[in-house]
C-alpha positions in Angstrom: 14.9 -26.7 1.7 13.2 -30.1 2.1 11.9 -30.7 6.1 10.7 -33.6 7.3 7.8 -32.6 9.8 6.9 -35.6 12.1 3.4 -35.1 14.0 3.7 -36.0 17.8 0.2 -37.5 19.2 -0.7 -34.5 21.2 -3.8 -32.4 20.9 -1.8 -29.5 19.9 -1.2 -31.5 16.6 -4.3 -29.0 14.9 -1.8 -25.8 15.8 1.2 -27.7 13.5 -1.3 -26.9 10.2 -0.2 -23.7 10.6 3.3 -24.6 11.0 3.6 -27.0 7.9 1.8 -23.8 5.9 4.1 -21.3 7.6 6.8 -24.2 5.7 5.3 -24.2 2.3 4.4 -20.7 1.8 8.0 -19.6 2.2 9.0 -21.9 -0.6 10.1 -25.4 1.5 9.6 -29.3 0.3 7.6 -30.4 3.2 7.0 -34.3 4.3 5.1 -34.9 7.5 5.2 -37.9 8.9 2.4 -38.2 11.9 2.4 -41.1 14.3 0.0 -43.1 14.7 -1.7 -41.2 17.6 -1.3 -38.0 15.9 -3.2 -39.4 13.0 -6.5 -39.3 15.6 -6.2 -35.9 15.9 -5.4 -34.6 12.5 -6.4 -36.7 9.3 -3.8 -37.5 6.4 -5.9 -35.8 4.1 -5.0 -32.3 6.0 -1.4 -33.1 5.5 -2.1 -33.9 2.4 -3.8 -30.9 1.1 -1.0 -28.4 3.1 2.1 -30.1 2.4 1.1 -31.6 -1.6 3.5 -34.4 -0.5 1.8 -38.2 0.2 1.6 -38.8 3.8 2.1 -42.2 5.9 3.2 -43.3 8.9 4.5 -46.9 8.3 7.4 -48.2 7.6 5.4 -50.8 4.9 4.3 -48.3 2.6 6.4 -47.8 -0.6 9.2 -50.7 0.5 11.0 -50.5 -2.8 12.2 -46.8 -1.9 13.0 -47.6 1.6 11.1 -44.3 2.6 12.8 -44.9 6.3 16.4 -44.4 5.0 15.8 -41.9 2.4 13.8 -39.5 3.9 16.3 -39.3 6.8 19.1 -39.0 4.8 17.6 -36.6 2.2 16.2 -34.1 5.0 17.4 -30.9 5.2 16.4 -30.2 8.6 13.7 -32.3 10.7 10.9 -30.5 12.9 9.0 -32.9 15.5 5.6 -30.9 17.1 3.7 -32.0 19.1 7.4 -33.7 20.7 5.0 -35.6 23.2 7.0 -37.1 26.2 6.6 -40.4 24.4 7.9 -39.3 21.2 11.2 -37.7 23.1 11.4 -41.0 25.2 11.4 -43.0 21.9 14.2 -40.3 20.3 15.8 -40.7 23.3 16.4 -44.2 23.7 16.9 -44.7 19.4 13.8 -46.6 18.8 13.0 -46.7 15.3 9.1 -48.5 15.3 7.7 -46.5 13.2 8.5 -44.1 10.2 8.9 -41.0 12.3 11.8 -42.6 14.6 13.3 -44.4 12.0 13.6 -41.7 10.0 15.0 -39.9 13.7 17.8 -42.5 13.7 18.6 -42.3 10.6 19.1 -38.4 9.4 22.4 -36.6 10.0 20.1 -33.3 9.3 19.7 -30.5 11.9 16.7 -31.8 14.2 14.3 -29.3 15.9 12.0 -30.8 18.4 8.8 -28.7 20.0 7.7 -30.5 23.2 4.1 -30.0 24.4 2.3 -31.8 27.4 0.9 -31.3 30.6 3.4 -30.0 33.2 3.8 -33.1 35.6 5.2 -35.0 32.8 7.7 -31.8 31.3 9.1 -31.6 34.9 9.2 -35.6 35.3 13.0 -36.5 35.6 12.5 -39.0 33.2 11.4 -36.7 30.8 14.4 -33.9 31.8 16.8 -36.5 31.3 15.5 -37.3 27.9 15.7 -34.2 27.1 19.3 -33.8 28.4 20.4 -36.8 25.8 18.8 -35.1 22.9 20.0 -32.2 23.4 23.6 -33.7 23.6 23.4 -35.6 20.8 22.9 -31.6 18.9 18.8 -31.9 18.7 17.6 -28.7 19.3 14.8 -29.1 22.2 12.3 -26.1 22.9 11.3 -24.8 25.8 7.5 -25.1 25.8 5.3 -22.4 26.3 3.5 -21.4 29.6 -0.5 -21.4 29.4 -3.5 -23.1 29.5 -3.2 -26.5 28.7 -5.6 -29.6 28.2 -8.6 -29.5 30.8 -8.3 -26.6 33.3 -4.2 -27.0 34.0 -2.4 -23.9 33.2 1.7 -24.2 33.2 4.9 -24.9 31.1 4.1 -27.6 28.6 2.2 -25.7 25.7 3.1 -26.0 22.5 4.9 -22.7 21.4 3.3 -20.5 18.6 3.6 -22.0 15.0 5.8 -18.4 14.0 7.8 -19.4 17.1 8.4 -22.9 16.0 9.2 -21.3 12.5 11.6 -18.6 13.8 13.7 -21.5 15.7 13.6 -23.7 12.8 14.9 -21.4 10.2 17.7 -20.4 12.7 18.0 -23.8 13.6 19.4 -25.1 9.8 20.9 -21.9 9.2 23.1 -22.5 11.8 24.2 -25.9 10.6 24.3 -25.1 6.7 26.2 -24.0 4.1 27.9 -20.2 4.7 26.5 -19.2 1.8 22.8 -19.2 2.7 23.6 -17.2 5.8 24.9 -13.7 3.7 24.2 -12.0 6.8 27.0 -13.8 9.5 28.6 -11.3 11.2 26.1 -8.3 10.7 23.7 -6.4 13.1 20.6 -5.4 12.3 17.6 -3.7 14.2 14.6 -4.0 12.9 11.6 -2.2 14.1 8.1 -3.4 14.2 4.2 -3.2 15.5 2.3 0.0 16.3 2.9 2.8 18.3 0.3 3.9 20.9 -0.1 7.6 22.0 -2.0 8.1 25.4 -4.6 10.4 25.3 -5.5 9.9 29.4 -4.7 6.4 31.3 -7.0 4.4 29.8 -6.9 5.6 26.3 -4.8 6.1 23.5 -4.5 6.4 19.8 -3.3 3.2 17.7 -3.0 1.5 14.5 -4.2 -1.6 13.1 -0.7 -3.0 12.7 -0.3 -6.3 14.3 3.4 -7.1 14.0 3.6 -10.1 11.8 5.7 -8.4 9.2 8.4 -7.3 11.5 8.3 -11.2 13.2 8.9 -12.3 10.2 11.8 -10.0 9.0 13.1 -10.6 12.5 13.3 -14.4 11.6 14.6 -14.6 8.3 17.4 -12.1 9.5 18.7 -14.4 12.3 18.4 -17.2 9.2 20.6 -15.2 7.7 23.3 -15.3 10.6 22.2 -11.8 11.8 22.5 -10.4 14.9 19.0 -9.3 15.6 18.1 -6.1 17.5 14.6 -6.2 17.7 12.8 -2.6 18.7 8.9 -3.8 19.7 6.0 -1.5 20.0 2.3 -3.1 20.6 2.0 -6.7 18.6 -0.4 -9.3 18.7 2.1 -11.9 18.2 5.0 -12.9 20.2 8.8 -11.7 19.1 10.8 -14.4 17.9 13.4 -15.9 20.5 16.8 -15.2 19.5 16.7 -11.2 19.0 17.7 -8.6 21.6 14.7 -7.2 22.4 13.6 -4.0 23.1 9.9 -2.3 23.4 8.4 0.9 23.7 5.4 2.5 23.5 5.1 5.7 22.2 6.7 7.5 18.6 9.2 9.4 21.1 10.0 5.8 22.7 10.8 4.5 19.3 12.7 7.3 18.5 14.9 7.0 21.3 15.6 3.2 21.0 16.5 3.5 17.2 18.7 6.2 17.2 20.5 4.7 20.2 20.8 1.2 18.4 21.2 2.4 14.5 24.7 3.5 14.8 26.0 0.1 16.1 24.1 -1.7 13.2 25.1 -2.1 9.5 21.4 -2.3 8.3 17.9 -0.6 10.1 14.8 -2.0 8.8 11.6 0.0 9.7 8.9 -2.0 9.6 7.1 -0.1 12.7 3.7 1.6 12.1 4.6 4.9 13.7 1.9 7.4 14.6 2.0 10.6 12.2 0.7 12.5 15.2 -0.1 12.5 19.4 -2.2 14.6 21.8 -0.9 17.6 22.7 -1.6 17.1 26.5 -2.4 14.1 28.1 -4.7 14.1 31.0 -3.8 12.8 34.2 -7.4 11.8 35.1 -9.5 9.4 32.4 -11.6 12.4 30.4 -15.3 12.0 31.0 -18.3 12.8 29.4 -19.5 16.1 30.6 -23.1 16.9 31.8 -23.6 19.5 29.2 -23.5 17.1 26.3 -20.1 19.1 25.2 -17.7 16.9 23.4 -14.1 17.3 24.6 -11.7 18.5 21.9 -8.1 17.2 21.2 -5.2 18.9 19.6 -3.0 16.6 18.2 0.7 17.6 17.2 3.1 15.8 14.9 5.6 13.3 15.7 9.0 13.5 15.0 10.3 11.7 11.3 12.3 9.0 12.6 13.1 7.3 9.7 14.5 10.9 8.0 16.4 11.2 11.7 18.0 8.5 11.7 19.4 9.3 7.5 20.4 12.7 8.8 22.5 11.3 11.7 24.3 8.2 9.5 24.8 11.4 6.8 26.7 13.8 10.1 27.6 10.8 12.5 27.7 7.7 10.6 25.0 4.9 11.1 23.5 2.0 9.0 25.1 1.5 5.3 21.3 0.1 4.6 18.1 1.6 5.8 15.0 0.1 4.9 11.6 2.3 5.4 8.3 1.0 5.4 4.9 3.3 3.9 1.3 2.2 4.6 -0.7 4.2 1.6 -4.5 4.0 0.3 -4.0 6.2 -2.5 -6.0 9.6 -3.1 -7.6 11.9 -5.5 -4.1 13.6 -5.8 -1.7 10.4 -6.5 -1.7 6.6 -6.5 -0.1 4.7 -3.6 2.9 4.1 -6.1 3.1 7.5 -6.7 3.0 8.5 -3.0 5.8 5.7 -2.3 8.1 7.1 -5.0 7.7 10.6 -3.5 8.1 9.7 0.1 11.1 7.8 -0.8 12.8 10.5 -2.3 11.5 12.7 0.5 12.9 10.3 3.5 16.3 9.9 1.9 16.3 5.8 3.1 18.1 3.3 0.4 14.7 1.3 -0.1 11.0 1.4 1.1 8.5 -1.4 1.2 5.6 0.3 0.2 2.0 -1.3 1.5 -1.2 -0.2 -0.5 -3.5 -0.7 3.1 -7.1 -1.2 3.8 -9.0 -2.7 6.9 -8.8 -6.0 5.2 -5.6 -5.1 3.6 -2.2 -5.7 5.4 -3.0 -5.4 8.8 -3.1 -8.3 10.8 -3.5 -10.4 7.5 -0.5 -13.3 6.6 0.1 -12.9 2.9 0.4 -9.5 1.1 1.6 -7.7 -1.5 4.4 -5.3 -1.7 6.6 -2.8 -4.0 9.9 -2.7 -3.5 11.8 0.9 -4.4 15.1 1.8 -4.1 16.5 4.6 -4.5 19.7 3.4 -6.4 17.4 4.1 -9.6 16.3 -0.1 -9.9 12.9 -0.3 -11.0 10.3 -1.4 -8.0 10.3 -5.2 -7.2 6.7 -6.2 -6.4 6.2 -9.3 -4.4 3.3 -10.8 -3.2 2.7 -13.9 -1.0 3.0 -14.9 2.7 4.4 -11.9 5.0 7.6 -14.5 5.6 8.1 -14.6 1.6 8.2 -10.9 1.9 10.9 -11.1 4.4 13.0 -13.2 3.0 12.8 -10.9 -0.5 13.3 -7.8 1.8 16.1 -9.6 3.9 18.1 -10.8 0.4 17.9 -7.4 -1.1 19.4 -5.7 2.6 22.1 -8.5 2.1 23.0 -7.7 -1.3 23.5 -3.8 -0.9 25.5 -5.0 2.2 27.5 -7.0 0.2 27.8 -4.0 -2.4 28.6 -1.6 0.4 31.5 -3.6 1.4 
C-alpha cells in the first residue's frame, strides 16, 4: 500500500518515527511529507533513513513531476500525526500552501488524521467545528488521547499510541478498498492475548513476561481484514486497539470462561494469550509475611485447566470455531527441540495451526519483531516467518482466512 504520512508541527512529531516504522515493517510504500514546523522537531534525515523514500516539504522541489498532484492522487491512504489545530484548520478550510495540504486537496484516497495539542485548543469551537467539516467530508479524525501533555497540563489532546494510530489506519483503508483485501468481511473472530496473573495473596501474584504486542497486532490486522473483533485481554503493557469488543480478565479460569463463552459465536479463535501452566493452590486473604523464625513459606501450586484443548473438545460435541489457532512459548530441552516440542503439542492440543515461539528473556516477550513457525495440522510443512510482530499477524491472519475460505 503506498501512504502518504504528513508530519504536523507538534512536539509529538518524535512518537510518528515509530509510526512510519510500524508502516514499513509491515511491507507499505511510505512518503512523509513534514511541514515546515515539524521539520524543527524531527530532521529530514530521520524520515529519510525510516521511510527510504526522499523527503520535502515544498511544493518547488522536483516541478517537472508535479510531486503536489501525484502524490495525492497516487496515495493509497493518507495519515496526518501530529494533526496540530493549525494543520486541521488549514484541511479544513482547503488551503493548499504547502506540499502537505496540497497533496490534502488533492487525493481522493482514505485520509486518517491523529490530532494532538494542548486541551484549550481541542475543545476550542473553532477547532470542533473544523473537525466537524473533516469529518463530513469522510476524513477520519481521532480522538486524542488523555495524558500528560507539554509542560505540566494533563488532558485530552495527546497524541494516541503509534500501534493505535496503526490499528485505525489499517482499518481505516480497509474499509474504503477493494473486497478482496478484506477476506475476512462478515467473520467473527476472538482472539486472545497478554498474560495471565494468578494471585498468590493481595499484593502478589505469579505472571509472565508476555507484553501483548502480538495479540494487538493480530487484533488489527483482523479488523483490516473486515473482521469482527472479539478481543479477550489479560495483563498488557500496550493499549487494545479501538474497534474490538473488548473483554479482560485476569486469571487462567477468567480466560477460560470468556473463551468458551465467545468461541462458539466465532468462525475462527486465535490464542495468542500466555496462559499460566499452573496457580496457588490457596490464596491468602492477608499479604504473606516473613516469619520471625527465618522459615520460608511454601506454595503448592496446581494446574490450570487446557483451554485451548477445551475449547477443540467442545467445537468437536457442540460446535465452535471452523479455525483455531494456538500459540506455544518453547526454549527447547535436553529431551527435544522447540520444533520438536511444537509438533508434539500440536498433535496433543488437537487446534488446526500453532504459532510456535522459541522464547528467552530477550526473546519474544515484550520485543517488536520475532520469529515464528507456523504448523498445521492439515499435514503442510511449517511456515517460518520472521520480522515485525504486525508482519506476523498479517501471515497468521492470511492463513486463518484461507482455511476459512476452504472451510466454506
Amino acid at each position: 500500500m503506498r501512504i502518504v504520512l504528513g508530519v504536523g508541527g507538534g512536539i509529538a512529531a518524535y512518537k510518528v518515527a515509530s509510526l512510519l516504522r510500524l508502516f514499513t515493517e509491515a511491507g507499505h510504500d511510505v512518503t512523509v511529507i513534514p511541514t515546515e514546523a515539524a521539520q524543527r522537531f524531527v530532521g529530514t534525515a530521520t524520515w529519510e533513513a525510516l521511510s527510504g523514500n526522499p523527503v520535502s516539504n515544498s511544493v518547488f522541489d522536483a516541478v517537472d513531476q508535479v510531486r503536489h498532484v501525484r502524490l495525492g492522487q497516487e496515495a493509497d491512504l493518507v495519515v496526518v500525526a501530529p494533526a496540530t489545530a493549525d494543520l486541521l484548520a488549514r484541511a479544513s478550510a482547503g488551503r493548499a500552501d504547502d506540499l502537505l495540504t496540497g497533496t490534502l486537496l488533492v487525493t481522493r484516497a482514505p485520509v486518517l488524521f491523529a490530532p494532538a495539542m494542548h486541551t484549550e485548543m481541542w475543545q476550542h469551537p473553532a477547532t470542533v467545528a473544523n473537525v466537524a467539516t473533516l469529518r463530513g467530508r469522510g476524513a477520519v479524525v481521532l480522538e486524542p488521547a488523555v495524558g500528560r501533555l507539554t509542560g505540566t497540563d494533563s488532558g485530552p489532546g495527546r497524541l494516541p499510541e503509534p500501534e493505535a494510530i496503526f490499528a485505525a489506519a489499517l482499518r481505516t483503508a480497509s474499509s474504503s478498498g477493494d473486497p478482496a483485501h478484506r477476506p475476512l468481511t462478515g467473520r467473527t473472530v476472538t482472539i486472545t492475548a497478554g498474560g495471565t496473573r494468578e494471585p498468590l495473596d493481595p499484593v502478589r501474584f505469579l505472571g509472565n513476561r508476555s507484553s501483548g504486542k502480538q495479540g494487538v497486532a493480530l487484533a488489527a490486522a483482523a479488523l483490516a481484514a473486515g473482521a469482527t473483533v472479539r478481543f479477550i485481554a489479560a495483563h498488557m503493557d500496550v493499549q487494545p486497539p479501538d474497534g474490538v469488543e473488548l473483554t479482560t480478565v485476569e486469571t487462567a479460569a477468567e480466560l477460560r470462561e470468556a473463551t468458551l463463552r465467545l468461541a462458539p459465536q466465532s468462525d475462527a479463535l486465535i490464542m495468542a494469550a500466555a496462559v499460566a501452566d499452573f496457580r496457588p493452590d490457596s490464596v491468602s486473604e492477608t499479604k504473606v509475611k516473613k516469619r520471625d523464625d527465618g522459615e520460608n513459606p511454601v506454595i503448592t501450586l496446581t494446574r490450570n485447566p487446557d483451554i485451548l484443548a477445551e475449547v477443540v473438545q467442545q467445537r468437536g460435541s457442540s460446535g465452535g470455531p471452523a479455525v483455531i489457532v494456538g500459540f506455544a512459548a518453547e526454549t527447547g530441552d535436553s529431551d527435544a527441540t522447540p520444533l520438536a516440542h511444537g509438533l508434539a503439542k500440536l498433535k496433543r492440543k488437537g487446534c488446526d495451526q500453532l504459532v510456535l515461539n522459541r522464547v528467552g528473556r530477550s526473546l519474544v516477550f515484550g520485543q517488536d519483531s520475532t520469529e515464528v513457525t507456523i504448523l498445521d495440522a492439515g499435514g503442510a510443512e511449517p511456515e517460518t516467518v520472521s520480522g515485525s510482530k504486525n508482519r506476523i499477524a498479517e501471515v497468521v491472519v492470511s492463513r486463518v482466512a484461507l482455511a476459512l475460505g476452504s472451510a466454506g
